[in-house]
C-alpha positions in Angstrom: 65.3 80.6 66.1 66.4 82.5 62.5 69.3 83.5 62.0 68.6 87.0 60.1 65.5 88.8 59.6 64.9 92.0 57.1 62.9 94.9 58.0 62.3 98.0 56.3 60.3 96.8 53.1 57.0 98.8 51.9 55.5 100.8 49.0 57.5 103.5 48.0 57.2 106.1 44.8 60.3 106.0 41.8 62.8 108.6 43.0 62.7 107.0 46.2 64.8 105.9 48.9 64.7 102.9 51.8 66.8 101.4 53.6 66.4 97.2 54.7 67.5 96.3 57.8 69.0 92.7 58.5 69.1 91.5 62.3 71.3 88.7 62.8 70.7 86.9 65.5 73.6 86.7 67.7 77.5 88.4 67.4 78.3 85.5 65.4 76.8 86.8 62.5 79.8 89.7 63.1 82.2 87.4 61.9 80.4 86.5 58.4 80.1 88.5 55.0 76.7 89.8 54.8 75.2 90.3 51.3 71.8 91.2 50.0 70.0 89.8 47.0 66.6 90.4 45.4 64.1 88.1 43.8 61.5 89.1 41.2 58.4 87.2 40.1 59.7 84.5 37.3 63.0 85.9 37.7 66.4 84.5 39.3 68.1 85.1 42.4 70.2 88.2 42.0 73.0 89.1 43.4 73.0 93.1 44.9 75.6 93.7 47.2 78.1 92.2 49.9 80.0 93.9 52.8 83.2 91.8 55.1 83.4 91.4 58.7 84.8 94.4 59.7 83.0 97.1 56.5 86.5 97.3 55.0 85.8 95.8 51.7 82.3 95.7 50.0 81.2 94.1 46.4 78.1 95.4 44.5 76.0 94.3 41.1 76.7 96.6 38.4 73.2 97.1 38.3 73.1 99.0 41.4 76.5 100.2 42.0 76.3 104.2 42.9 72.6 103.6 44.0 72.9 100.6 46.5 74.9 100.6 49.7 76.3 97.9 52.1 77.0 99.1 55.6 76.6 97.4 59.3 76.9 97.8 63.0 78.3 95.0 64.5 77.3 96.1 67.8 73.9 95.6 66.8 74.4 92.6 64.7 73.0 94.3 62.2 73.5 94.8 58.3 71.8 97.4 56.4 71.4 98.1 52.5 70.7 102.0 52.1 68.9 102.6 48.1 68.5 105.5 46.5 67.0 106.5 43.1 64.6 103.9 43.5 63.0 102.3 40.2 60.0 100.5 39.1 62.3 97.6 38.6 63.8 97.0 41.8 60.5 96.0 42.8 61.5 92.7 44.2 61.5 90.7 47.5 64.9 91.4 48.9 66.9 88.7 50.9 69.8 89.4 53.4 72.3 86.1 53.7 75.5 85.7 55.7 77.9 83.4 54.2 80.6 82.0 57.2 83.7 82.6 55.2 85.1 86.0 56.4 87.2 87.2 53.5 86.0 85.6 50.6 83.3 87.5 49.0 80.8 85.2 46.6 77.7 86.7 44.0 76.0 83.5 44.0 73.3 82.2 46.0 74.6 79.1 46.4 77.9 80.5 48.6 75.9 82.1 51.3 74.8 79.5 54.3 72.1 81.4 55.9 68.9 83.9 54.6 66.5 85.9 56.6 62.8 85.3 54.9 63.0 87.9 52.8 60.7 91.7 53.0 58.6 93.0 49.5 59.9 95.9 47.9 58.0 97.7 46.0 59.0 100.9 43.6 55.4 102.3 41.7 56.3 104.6 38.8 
C-alpha cells in the first residue's frame, strides 16, 4: 500500500493558484511532520515547506515563503500545500514526504522516511 499520495497537479496559467493534496494512508501519518518538495528536470530536490503534528509550527524555502502554504486535517490524514502567484518556474513535479520525527523539522531530502509519487505542476507564462 503507499503511504502518501498527491493530488491536485495540472496545467495552470502564471498568476495562478492550486492547491496539492497529500493522503496519507492511515492516522499514523498524524503523528509525523509533513513537508513538500519539488523537483525540476536536471535540477535537485528542493526543499518547499514543512508543517508539525498538530499545524503549530511550520518551516518554508525562502523561495516561496508569502506564496506557499502548509496546512492539514488530521481527521483526514491529509496535508495540503495551498500556492498562490504561481510562476513559470515552479513548474516542477511536487513531492509530499512525512518524516517520523514529530518536532524536529528537517529541509533535506534525506530526513524524510516516506514520499507519495509525486503529481506534475505546471505554470505556462
Amino acid at each position: 500500500q503507499v503511504p502518501l499520495v498527491e493530488s491536485g497537479g495540472g496545467l495552470v496559467q502564471a498568476g495562478a493558484s492550486m492547491t496539492l493534496a497529500c493522503a496519507a494512508s492511515d492516522h499514523t501519518f498524524n503523528n509525523y511532520i509533513m513537508g513538500w518538495f519539488r523537483q525540476a528536470p536536471g535540477k535537485e530536490r528542493e526543499f518547499l515547506a514543512a508543517i508539525n503534528w498538530s499545524s503549530s509550527s511550520t518551516r518554508y524555502a525562502e523561495s516561496v515563503k508569502g506564496r506557499f502554504t502548509a496546512s492539514r486535517d488530521n481527521a483526514k490524514n491529509t496535508a495540503y500545500l495551498q500556492m498562490n502567484s504561481l510562476k513559470p518556474e515552479d513548474t516542477a513535479v511536487y513531492y509530499c514526504a512525512a518524516r517520523r520525527s514529530p518536532i524536529t523539522f528537517s529541509t533535506s531530502p534525506v530526513g524524510y522516511d516516506y514520499w507519495g509519487p509525486g503529481t506534475q505542476v505546471t505554470v505556462s507564462s
